[in-house]
mmCIF file of the N, C-alpha and C atoms, coordinates in Angstrom:
data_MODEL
# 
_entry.id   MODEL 
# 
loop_
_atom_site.group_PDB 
_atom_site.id 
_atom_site.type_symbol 
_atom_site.label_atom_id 
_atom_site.label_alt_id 
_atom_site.label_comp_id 
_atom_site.label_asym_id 
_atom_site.label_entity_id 
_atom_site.label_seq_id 
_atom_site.pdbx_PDB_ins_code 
_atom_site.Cartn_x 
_atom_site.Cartn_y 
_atom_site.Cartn_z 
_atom_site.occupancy 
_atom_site.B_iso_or_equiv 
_atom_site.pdbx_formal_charge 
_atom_site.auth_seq_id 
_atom_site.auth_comp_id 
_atom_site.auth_asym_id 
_atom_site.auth_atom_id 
_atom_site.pdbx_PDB_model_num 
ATOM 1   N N  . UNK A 1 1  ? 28.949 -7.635  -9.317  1.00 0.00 ? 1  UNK A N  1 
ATOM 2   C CA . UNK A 1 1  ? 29.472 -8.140  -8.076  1.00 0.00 ? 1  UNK A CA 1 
ATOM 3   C C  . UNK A 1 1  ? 28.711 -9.394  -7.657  1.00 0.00 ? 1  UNK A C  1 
ATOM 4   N N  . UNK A 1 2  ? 27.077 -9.572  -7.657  1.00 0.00 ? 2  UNK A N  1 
ATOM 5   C CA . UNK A 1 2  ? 26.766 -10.702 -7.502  1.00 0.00 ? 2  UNK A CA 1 
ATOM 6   C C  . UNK A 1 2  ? 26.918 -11.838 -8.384  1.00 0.00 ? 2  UNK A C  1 
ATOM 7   N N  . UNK A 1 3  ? 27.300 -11.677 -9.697  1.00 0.00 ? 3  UNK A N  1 
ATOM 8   C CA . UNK A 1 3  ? 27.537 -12.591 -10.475 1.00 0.00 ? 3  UNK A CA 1 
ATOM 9   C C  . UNK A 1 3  ? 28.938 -12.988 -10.018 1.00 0.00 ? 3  UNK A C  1 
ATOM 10  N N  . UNK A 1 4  ? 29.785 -12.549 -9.664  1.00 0.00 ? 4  UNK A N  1 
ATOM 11  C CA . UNK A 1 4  ? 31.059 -12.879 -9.060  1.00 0.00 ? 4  UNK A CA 1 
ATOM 12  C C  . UNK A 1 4  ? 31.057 -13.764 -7.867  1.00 0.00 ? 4  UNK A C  1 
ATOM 13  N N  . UNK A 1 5  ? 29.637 -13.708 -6.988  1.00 0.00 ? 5  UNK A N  1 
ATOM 14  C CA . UNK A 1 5  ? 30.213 -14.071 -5.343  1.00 0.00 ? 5  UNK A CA 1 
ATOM 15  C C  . UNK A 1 5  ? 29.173 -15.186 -6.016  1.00 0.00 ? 5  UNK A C  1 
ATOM 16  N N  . UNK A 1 6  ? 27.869 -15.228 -6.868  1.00 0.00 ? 6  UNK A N  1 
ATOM 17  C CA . UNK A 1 6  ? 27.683 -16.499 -6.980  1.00 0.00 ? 6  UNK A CA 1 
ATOM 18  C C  . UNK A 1 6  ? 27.884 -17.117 -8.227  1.00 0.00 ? 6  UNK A C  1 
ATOM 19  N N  . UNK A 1 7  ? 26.610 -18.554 -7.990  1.00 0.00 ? 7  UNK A N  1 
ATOM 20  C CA . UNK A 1 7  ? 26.964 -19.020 -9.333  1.00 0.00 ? 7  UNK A CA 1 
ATOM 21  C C  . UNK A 1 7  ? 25.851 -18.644 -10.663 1.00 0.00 ? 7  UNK A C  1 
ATOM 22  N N  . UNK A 1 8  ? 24.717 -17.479 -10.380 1.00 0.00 ? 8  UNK A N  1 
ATOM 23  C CA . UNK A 1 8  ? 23.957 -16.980 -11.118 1.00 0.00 ? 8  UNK A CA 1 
ATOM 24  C C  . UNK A 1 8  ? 24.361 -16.008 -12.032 1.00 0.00 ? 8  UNK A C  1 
ATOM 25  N N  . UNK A 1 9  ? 25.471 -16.119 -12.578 1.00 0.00 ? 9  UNK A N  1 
ATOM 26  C CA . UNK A 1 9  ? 26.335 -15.167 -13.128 1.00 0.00 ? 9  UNK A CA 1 
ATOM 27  C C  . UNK A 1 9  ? 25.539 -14.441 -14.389 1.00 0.00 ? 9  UNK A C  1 
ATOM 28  N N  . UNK A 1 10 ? 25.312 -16.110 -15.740 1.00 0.00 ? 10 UNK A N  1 
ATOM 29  C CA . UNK A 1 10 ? 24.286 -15.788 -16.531 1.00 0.00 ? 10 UNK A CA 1 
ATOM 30  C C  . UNK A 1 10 ? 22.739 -15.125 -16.649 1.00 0.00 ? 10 UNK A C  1 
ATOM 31  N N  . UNK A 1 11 ? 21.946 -15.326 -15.278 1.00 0.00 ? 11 UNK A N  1 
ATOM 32  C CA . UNK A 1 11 ? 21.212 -15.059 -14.355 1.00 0.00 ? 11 UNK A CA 1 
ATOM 33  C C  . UNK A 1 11 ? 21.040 -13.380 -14.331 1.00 0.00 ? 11 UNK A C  1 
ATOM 34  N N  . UNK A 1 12 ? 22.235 -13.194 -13.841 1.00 0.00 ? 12 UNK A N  1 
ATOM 35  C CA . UNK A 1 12 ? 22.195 -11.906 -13.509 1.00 0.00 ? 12 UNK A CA 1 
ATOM 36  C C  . UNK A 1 12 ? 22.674 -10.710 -14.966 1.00 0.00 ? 12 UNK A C  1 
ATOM 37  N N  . UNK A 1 13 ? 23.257 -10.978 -15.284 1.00 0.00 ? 13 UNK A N  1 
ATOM 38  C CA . UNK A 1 13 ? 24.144 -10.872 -17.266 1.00 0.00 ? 13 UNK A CA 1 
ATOM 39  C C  . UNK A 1 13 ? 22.471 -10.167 -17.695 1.00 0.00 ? 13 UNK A C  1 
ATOM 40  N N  . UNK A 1 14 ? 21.652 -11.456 -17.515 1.00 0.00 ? 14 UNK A N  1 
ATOM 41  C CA . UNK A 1 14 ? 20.399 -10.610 -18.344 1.00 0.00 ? 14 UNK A CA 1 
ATOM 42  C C  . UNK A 1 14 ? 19.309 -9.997  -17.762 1.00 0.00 ? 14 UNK A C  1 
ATOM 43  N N  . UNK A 1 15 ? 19.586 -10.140 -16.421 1.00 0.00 ? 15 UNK A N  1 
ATOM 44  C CA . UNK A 1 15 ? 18.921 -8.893  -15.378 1.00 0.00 ? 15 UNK A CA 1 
ATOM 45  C C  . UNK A 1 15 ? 19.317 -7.894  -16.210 1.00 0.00 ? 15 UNK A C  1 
ATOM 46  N N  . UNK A 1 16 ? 20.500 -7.873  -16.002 1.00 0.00 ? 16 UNK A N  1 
ATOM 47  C CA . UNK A 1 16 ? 21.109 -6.318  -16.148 1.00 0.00 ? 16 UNK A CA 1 
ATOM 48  C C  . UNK A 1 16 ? 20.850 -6.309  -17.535 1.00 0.00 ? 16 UNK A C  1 
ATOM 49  N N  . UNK A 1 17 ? 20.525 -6.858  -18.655 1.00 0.00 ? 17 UNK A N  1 
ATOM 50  C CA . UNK A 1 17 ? 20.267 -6.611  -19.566 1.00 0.00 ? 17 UNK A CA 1 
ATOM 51  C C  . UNK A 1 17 ? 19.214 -6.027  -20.259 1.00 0.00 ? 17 UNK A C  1 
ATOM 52  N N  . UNK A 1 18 ? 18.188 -6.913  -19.470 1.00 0.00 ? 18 UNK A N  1 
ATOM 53  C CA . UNK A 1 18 ? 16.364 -6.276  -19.700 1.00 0.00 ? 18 UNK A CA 1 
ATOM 54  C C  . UNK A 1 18 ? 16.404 -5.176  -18.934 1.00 0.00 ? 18 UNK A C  1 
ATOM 55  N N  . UNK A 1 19 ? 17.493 -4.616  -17.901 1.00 0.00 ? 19 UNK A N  1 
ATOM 56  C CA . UNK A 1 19 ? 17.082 -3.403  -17.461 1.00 0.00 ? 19 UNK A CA 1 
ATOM 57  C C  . UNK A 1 19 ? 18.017 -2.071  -18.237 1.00 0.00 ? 19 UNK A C  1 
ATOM 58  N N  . UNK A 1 20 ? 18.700 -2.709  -19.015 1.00 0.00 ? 20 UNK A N  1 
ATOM 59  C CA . UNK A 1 20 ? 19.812 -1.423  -19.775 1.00 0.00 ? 20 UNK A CA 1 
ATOM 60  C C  . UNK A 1 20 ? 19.161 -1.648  -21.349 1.00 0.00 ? 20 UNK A C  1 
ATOM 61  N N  . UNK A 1 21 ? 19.395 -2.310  -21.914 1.00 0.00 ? 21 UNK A N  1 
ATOM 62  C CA . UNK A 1 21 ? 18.853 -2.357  -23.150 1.00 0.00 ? 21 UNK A CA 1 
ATOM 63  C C  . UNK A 1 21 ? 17.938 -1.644  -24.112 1.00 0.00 ? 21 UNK A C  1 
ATOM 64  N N  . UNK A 1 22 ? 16.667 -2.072  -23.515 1.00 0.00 ? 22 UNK A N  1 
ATOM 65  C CA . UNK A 1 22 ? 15.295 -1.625  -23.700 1.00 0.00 ? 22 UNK A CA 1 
ATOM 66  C C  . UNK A 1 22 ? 15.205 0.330   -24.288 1.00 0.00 ? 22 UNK A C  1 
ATOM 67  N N  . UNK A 1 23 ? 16.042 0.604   -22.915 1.00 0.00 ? 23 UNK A N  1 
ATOM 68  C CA . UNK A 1 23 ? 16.152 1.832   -22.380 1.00 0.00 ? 23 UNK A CA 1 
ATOM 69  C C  . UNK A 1 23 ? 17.092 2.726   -23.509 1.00 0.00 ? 23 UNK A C  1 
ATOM 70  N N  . UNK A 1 24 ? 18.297 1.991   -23.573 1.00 0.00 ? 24 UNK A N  1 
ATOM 71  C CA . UNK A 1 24 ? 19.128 2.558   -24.607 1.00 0.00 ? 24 UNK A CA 1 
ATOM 72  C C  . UNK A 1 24 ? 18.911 2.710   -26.113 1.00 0.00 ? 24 UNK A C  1 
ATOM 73  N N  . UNK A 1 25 ? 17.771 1.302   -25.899 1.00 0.00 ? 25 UNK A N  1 
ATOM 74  C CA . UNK A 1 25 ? 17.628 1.192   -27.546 1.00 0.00 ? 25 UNK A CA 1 
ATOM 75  C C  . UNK A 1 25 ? 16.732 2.039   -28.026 1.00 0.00 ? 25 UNK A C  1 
ATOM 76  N N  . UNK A 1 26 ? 15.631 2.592   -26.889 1.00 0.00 ? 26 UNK A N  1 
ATOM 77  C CA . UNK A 1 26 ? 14.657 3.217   -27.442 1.00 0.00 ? 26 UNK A CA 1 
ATOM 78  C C  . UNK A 1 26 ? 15.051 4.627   -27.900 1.00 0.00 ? 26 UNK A C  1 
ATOM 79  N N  . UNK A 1 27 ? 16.708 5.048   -27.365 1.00 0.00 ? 27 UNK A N  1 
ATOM 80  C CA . UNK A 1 27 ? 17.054 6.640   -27.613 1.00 0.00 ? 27 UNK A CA 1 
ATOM 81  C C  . UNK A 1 27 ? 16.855 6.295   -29.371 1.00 0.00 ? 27 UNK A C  1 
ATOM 82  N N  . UNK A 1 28 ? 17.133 5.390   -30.231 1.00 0.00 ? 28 UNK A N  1 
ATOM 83  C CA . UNK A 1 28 ? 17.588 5.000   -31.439 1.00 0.00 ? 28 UNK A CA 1 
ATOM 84  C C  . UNK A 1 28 ? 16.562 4.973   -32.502 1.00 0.00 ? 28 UNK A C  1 
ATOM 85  N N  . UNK A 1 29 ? 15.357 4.880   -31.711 1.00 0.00 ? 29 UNK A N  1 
ATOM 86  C CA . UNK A 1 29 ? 13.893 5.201   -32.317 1.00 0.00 ? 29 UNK A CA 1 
ATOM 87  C C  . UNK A 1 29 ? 13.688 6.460   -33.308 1.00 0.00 ? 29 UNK A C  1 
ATOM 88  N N  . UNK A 1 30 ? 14.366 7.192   -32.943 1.00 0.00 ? 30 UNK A N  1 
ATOM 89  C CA . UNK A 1 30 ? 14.108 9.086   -32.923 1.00 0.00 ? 30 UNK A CA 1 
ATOM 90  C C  . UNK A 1 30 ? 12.572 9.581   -32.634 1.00 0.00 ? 30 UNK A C  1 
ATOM 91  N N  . UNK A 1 31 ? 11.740 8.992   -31.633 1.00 0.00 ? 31 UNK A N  1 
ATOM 92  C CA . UNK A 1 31 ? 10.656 9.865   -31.076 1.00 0.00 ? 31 UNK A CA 1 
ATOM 93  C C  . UNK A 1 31 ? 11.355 10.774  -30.593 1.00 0.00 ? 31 UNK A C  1 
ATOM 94  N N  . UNK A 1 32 ? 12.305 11.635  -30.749 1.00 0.00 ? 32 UNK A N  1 
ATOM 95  C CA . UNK A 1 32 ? 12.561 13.202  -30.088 1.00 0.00 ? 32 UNK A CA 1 
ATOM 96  C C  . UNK A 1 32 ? 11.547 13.224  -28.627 1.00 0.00 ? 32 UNK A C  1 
ATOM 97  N N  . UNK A 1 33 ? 10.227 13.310  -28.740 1.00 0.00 ? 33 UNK A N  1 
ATOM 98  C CA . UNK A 1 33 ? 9.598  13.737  -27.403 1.00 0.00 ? 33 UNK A CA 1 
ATOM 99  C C  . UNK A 1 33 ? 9.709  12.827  -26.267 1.00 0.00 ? 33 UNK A C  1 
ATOM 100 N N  . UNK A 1 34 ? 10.114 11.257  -27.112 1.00 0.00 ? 34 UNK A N  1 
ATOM 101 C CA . UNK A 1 34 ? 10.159 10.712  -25.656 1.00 0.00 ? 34 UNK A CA 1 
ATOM 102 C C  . UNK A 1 34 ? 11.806 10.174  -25.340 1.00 0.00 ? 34 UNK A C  1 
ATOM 103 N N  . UNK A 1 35 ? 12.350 11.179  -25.746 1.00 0.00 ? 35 UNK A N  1 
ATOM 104 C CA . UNK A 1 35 ? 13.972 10.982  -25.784 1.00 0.00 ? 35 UNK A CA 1 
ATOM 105 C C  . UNK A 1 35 ? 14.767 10.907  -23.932 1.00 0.00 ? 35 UNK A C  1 
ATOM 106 N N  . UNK A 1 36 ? 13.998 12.057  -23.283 1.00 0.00 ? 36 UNK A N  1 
ATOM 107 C CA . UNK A 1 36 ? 14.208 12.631  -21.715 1.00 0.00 ? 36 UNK A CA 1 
ATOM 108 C C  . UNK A 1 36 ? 13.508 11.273  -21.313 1.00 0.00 ? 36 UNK A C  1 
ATOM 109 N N  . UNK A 1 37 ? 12.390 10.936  -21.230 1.00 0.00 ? 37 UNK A N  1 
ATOM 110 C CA . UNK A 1 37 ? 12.403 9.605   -20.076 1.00 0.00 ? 37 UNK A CA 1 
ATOM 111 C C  . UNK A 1 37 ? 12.984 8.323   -20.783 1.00 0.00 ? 37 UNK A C  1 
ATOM 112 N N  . UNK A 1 38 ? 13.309 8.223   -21.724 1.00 0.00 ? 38 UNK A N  1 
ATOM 113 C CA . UNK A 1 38 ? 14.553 7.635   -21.883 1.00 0.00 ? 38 UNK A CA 1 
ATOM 114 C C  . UNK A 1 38 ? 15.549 7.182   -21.171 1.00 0.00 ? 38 UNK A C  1 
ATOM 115 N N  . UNK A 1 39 ? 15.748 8.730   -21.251 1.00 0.00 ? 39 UNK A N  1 
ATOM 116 C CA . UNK A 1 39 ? 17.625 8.722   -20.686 1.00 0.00 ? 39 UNK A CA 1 
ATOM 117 C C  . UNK A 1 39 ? 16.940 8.621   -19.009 1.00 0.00 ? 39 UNK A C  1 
ATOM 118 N N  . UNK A 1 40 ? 16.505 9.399   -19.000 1.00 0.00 ? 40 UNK A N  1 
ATOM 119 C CA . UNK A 1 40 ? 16.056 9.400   -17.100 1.00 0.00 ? 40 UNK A CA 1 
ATOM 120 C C  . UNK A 1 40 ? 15.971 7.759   -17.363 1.00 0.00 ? 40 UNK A C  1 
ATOM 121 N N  . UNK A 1 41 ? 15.041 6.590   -17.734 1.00 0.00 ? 41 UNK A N  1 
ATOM 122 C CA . UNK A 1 41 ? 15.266 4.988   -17.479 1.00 0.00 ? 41 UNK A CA 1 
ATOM 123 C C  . UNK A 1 41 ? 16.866 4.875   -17.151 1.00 0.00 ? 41 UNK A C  1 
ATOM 124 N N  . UNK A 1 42 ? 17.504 4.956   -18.105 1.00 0.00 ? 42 UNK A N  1 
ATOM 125 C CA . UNK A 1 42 ? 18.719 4.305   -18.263 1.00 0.00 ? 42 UNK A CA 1 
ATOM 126 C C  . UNK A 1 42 ? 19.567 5.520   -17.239 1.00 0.00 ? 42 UNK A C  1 
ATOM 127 N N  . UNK A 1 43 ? 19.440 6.334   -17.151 1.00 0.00 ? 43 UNK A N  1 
ATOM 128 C CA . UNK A 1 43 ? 20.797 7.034   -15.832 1.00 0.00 ? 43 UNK A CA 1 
ATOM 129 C C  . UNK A 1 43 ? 19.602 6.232   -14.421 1.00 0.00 ? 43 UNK A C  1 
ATOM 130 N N  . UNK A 1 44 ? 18.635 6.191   -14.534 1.00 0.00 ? 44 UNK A N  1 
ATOM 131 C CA . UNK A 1 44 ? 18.236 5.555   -13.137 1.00 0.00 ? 44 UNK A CA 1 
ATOM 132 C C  . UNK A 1 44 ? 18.800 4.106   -13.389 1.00 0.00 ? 44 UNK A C  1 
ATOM 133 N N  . UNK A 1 45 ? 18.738 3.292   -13.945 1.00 0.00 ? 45 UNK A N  1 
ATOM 134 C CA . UNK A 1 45 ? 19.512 2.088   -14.266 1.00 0.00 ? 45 UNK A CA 1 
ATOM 135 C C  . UNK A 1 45 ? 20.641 1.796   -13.844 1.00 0.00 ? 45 UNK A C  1 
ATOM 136 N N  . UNK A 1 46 ? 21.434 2.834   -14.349 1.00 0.00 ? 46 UNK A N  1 
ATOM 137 C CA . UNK A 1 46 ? 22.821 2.509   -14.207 1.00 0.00 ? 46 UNK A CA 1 
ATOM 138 C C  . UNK A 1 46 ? 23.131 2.926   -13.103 1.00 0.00 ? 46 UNK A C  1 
ATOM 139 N N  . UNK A 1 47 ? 22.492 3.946   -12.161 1.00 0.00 ? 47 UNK A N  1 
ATOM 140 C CA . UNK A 1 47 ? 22.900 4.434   -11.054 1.00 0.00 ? 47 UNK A CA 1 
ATOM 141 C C  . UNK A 1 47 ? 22.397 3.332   -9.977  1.00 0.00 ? 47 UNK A C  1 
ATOM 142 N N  . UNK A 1 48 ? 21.395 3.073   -9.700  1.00 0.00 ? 48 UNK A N  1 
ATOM 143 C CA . UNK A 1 48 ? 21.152 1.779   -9.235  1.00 0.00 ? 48 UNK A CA 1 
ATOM 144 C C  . UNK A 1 48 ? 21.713 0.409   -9.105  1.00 0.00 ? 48 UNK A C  1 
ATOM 145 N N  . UNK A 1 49 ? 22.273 0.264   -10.255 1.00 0.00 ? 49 UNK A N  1 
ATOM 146 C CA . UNK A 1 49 ? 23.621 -1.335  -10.737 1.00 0.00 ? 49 UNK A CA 1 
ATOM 147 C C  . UNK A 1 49 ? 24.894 -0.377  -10.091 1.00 0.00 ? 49 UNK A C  1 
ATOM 148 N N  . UNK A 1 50 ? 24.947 0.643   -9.994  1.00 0.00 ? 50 UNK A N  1 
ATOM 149 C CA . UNK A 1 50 ? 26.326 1.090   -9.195  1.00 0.00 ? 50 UNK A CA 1 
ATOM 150 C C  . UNK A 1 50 ? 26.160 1.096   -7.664  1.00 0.00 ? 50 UNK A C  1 
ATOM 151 N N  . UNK A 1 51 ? 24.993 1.246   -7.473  1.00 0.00 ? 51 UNK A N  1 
ATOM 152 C CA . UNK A 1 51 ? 25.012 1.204   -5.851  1.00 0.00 ? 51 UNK A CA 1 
ATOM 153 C C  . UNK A 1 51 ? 24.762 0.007   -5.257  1.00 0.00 ? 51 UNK A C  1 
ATOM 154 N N  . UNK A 1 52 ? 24.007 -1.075  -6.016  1.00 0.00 ? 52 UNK A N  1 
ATOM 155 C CA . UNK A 1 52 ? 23.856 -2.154  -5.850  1.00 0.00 ? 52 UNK A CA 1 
ATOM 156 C C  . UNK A 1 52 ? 25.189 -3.108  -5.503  1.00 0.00 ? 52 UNK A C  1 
ATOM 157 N N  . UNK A 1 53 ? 26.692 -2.689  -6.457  1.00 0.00 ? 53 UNK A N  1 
ATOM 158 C CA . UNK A 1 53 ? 27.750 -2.795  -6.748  1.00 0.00 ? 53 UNK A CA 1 
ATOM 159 C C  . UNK A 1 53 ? 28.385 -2.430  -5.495  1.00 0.00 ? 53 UNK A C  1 
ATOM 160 N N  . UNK A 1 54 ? 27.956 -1.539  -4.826  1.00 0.00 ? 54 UNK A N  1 
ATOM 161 C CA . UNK A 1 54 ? 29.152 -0.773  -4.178  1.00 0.00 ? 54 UNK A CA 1 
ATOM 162 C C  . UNK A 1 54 ? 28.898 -0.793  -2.318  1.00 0.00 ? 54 UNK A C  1 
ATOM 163 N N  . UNK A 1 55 ? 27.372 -1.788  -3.021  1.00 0.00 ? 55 UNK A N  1 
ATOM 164 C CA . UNK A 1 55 ? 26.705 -2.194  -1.393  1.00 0.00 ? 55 UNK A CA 1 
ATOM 165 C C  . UNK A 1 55 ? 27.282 -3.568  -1.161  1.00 0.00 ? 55 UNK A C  1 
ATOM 166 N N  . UNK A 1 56 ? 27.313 -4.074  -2.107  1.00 0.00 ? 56 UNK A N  1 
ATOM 167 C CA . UNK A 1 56 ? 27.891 -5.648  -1.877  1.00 0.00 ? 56 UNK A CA 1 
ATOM 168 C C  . UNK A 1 56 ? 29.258 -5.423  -1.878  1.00 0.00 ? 56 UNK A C  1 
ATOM 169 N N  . UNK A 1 57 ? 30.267 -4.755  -2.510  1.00 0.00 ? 57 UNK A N  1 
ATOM 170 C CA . UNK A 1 57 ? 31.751 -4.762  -2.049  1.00 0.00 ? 57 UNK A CA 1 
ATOM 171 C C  . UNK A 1 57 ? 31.611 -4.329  -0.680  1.00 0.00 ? 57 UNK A C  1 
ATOM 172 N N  . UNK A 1 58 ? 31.104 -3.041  0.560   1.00 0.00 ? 58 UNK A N  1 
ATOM 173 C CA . UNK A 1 58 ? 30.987 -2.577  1.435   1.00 0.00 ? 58 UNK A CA 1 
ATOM 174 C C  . UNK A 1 58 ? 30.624 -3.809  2.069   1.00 0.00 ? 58 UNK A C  1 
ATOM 175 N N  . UNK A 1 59 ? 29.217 -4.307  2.169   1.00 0.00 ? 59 UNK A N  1 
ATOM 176 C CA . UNK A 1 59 ? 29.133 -5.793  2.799   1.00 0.00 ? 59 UNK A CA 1 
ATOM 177 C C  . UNK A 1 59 ? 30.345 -6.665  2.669   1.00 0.00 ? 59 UNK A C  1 
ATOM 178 N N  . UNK A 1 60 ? 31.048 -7.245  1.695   1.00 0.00 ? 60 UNK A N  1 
ATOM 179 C CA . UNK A 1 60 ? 31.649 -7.832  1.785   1.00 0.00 ? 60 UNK A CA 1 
ATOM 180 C C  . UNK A 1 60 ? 32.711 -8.028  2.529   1.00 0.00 ? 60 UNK A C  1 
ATOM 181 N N  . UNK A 1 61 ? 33.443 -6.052  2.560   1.00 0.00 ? 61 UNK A N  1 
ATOM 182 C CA . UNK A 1 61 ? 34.839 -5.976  3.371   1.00 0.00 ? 61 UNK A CA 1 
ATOM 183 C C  . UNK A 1 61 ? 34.096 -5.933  4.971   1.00 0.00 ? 61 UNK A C  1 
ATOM 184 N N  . UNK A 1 62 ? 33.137 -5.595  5.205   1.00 0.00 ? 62 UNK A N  1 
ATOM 185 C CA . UNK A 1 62 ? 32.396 -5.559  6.559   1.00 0.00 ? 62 UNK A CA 1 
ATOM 186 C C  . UNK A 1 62 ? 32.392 -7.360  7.108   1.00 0.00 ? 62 UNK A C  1 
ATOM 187 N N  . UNK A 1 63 ? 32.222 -7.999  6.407   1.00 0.00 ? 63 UNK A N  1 
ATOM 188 C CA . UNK A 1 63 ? 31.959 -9.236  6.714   1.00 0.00 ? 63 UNK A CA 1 
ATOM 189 C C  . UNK A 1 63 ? 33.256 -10.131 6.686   1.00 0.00 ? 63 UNK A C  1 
ATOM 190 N N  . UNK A 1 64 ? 34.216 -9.629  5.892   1.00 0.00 ? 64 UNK A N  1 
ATOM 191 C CA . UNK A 1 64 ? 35.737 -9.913  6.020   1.00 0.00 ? 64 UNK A CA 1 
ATOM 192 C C  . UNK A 1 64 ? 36.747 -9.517  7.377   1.00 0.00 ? 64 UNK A C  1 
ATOM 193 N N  . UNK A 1 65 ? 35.987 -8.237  7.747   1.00 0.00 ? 65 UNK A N  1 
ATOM 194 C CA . UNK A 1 65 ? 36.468 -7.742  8.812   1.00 0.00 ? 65 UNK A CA 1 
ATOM 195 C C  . UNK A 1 65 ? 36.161 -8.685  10.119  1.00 0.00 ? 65 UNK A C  1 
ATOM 196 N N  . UNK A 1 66 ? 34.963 -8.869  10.178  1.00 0.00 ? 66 UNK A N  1 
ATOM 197 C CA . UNK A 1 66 ? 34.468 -9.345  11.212  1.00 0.00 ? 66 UNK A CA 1 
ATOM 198 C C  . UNK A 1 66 ? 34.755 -11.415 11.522  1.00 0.00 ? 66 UNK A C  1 
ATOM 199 N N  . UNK A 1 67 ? 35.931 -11.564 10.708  1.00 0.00 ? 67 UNK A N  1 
ATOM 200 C CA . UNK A 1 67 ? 36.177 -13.101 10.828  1.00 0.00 ? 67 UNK A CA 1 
ATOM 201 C C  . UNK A 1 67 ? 36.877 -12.972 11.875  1.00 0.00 ? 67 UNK A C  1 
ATOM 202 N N  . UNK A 1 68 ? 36.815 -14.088 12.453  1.00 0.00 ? 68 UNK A N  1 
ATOM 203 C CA . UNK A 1 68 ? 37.802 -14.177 13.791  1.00 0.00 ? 68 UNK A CA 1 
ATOM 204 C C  . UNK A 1 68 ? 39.315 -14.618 13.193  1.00 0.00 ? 68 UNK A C  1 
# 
């Protein structure tokens, strides 16, 4: 959503990248023991980029509302 409202689009592409990546790639390792904080990184990740998502559409229609 912020890559949409600005012009940091690329910017943001690899935010979200160094924060999903890392995380996913390490399930691919097969350390088995450190498989759980793994996944706990990446479901905290993604749950975070969804609320982040869903705060800026909410701002947005809030701030649409309020035009004269």
């Amino acid at each position: 959503m912020l890559a949409l409202e600005t012009r940091a689009s690329a910017g943001v592409g690899v935010a979200i990248s160094v924060t999903t990546i890392p995380a996913a790639a390490y399930l691919g390792v097969g350390e088995l023991d450190k498989v759980p904080g793994a996944l706990a990184v990446l479901a905290v990740n993604v749950v975070m980029i969804s609320a982040g998502r869903a705060a800026t559409l909410l701002t947005q229609r809030r701030l649409m509302n309020e035009r004269p």
